[in-house]
N, C-alpha and C positions, 0 to 999 in steps of 0.2 A: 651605780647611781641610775636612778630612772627618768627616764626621758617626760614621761607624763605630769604637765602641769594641769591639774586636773581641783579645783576649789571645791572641798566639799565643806567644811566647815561642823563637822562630828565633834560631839561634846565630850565623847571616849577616846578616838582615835586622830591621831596626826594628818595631816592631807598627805604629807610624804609618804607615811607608813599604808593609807589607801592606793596610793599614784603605785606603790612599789608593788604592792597585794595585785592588785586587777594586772598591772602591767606583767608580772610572772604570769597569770594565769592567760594571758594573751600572747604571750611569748612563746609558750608551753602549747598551743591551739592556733592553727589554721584553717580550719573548718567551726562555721559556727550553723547552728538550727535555728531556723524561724520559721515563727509559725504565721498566717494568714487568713482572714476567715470570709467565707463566701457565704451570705447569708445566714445560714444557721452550721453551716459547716468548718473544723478548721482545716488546715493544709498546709502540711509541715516540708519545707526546704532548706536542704544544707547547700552553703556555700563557703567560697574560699573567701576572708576578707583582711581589710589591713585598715589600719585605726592612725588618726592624730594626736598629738601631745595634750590637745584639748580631749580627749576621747572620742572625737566624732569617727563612728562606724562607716564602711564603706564596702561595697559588695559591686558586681556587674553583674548585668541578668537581663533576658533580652525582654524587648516590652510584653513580647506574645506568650511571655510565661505564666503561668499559670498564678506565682505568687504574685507575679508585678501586676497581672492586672486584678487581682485581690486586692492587694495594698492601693492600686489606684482607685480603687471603689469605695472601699473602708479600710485608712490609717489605722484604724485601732487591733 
């Protein structure tokens, strides 16, 4: 049974059968990539993270790193 109460509202697929799908593959991965972009550059970091029933993402990284202060400049 999956822990992830996660609403998506898919006209094909179940929320359960989503919640179940991502939750294996989160399960299954401890390390995830993101990428970050400085200007016209991007800047790809792997880290270790851990997720809520809601899906919300969550990572540690120190401010002086290189992504965080990407991501602090431009979210996108």
């Amino acid at each position: 049974m999956t822990t992830l109460k996660t609403k998506f509202g898919h006209p094909d697929y179940t929320d359960q059968l989503l919640n179940e799908s991502i939750e294996q593959l989160l399960l299954e991965n401890s390390l995830c990539a993101m990428a970050s972009i400085c200007n016209d550059s991007a800047y790809i970091n792997t880290a270790y993270f851990v997720y809520t029933e809601n899906l919300n993402l969550y990572f540690l990284s120190k401010p002086t790193d290189v992504h965080s202060s990407n991501i602090a400049k431009n979210h996108s």
